[in-house]
N, C-alpha and C positions, 0 to 999 in steps of 0.2 A: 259256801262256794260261789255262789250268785254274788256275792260282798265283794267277795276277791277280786273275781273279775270285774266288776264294776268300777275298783279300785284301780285295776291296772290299767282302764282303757280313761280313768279320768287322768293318771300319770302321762298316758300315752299324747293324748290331747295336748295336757300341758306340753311336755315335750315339742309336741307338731306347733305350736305356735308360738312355742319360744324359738324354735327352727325358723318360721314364719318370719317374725320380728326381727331376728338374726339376720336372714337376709334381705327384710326391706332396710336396716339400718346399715348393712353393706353398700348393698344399691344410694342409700341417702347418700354416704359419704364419700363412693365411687364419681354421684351424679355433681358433687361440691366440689371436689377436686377436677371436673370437666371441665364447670364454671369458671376456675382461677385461671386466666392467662396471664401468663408472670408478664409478659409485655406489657399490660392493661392494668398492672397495680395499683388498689386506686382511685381507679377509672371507676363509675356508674355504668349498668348495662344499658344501651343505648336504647331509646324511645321503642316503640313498636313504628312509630312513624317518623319520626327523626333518624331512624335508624338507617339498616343495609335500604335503600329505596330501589324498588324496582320498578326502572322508567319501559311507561307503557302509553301508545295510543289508541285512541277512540275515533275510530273514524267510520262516519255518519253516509250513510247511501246516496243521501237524497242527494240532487241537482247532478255536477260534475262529482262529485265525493268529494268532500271534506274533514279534517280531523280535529276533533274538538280543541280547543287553544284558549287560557286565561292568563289575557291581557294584564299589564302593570298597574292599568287605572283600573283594574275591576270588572273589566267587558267582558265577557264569553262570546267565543265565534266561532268560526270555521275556517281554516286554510286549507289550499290544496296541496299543496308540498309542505310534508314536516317543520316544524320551528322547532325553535328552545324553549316556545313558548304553550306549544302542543303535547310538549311531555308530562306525561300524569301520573299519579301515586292515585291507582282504585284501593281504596283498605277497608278489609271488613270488619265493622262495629259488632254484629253478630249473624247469624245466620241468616241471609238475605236481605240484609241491610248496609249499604255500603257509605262513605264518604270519598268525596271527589278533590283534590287538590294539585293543582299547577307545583312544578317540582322549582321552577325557575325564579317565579313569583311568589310562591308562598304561600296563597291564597285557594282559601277553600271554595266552590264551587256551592254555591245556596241557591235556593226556589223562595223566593216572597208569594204571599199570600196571591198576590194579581199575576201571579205564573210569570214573573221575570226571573229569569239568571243572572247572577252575579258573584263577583269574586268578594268572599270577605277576610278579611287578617284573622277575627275570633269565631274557631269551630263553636256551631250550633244545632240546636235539632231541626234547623232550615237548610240545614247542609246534609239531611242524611236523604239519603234516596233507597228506596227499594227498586234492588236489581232485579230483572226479571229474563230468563231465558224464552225467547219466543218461538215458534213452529218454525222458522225461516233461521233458523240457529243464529239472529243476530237479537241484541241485548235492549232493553230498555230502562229507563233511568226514571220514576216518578217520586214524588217528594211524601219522606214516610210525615212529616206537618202537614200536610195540605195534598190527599189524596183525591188522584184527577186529575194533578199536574205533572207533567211530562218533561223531561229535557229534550229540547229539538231544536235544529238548525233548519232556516230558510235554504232553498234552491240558490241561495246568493251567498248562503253561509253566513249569516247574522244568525242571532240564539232567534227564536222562535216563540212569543207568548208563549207558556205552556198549558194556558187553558186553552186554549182554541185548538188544539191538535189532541189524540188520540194513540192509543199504544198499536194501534194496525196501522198505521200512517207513516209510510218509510225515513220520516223525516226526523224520528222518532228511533231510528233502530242504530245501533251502535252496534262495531265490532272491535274488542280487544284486539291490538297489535302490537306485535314485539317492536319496540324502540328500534333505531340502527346500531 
């Protein structure tokens, strides 16, 4: 008797995860035919960062306030009224690691070893920054290569060494903003 039943719940099993299997291979094929946009035949799904971009600014406390901006030749700065050239793609690498990229220019936003900012055409791991949420709900930006280094704007809005400045130093603090 103890057979039997042992018998019917090993059927039973089976059954449940042929059911199981049934419908994740529904879902597989439900979630492939989402995939296909007949417009898009073809077509490669678009980059994570070449993709939909969503244009965003950084804009820095310190002085009069400024928003971060990468220059055609490579400069990192500070404006106070919006540009084209202030518009940023923040994208996360993984969990609290971000890269920085001017959407106009192209150029990815890197930390050198002697805490300069600059723009460069090839993503690197000088380009990643750990994001950090401060007590003051604004952001800070330090170099996951070269921890200690800081993104920062001068009171005049030039990038700022980033060894000489500190993550409590408002020069230092960024707040995401929605594009216009």
């Amino acid at each position: 008797m103890l057979g039997q039943h042992l018998g019917t719940l090993g059927r039973k099993r089976k059954r449940g995860n042929d059911a199981n299997e049934d419908q994740g291979n529904q879902l597989r094929v439900l979630w492939r035919l989402s995939m296909k946009d007949p417009k898009q035949k073809g077509v490669p799904p678009p980059h994570p960062i070449r993709g939909l971009v969503k244009q965003q600014l950084l804009y820095c406390r310190v002085g009069i306030g400024y928003h971060l901006q990468v220059l055609s030749n490579g400069t990192i700065g500070g404006v106070h009224e919006p540009t084209e050239h202030s518009l940023l793609k923040v994208f996360a690498m993984k969990r609290g690691v971000v890269g920085i990229r001017g959407i106009k220019t192209g150029l990815y936003i890197c930390m050198s070893q002697e805490g300069i900012a600059h723009g460069a055409v090839q993503f690197s791991s000088e380009c990643l920054f750990k994001e950090s949420l401060e007590e003051n709900h604004y952001t800070t930006f330090s170099s996951l290569s070269h921890p200690g280094i800081y993104l920062a704007l001068s009171h005049k809005g030039e990038a700022k060494r980033g060894t000489s400045v500190g993550r409590l130093q408002p020069c230092t603090h960024f707040l995401p903003r929605r594009a216009p």
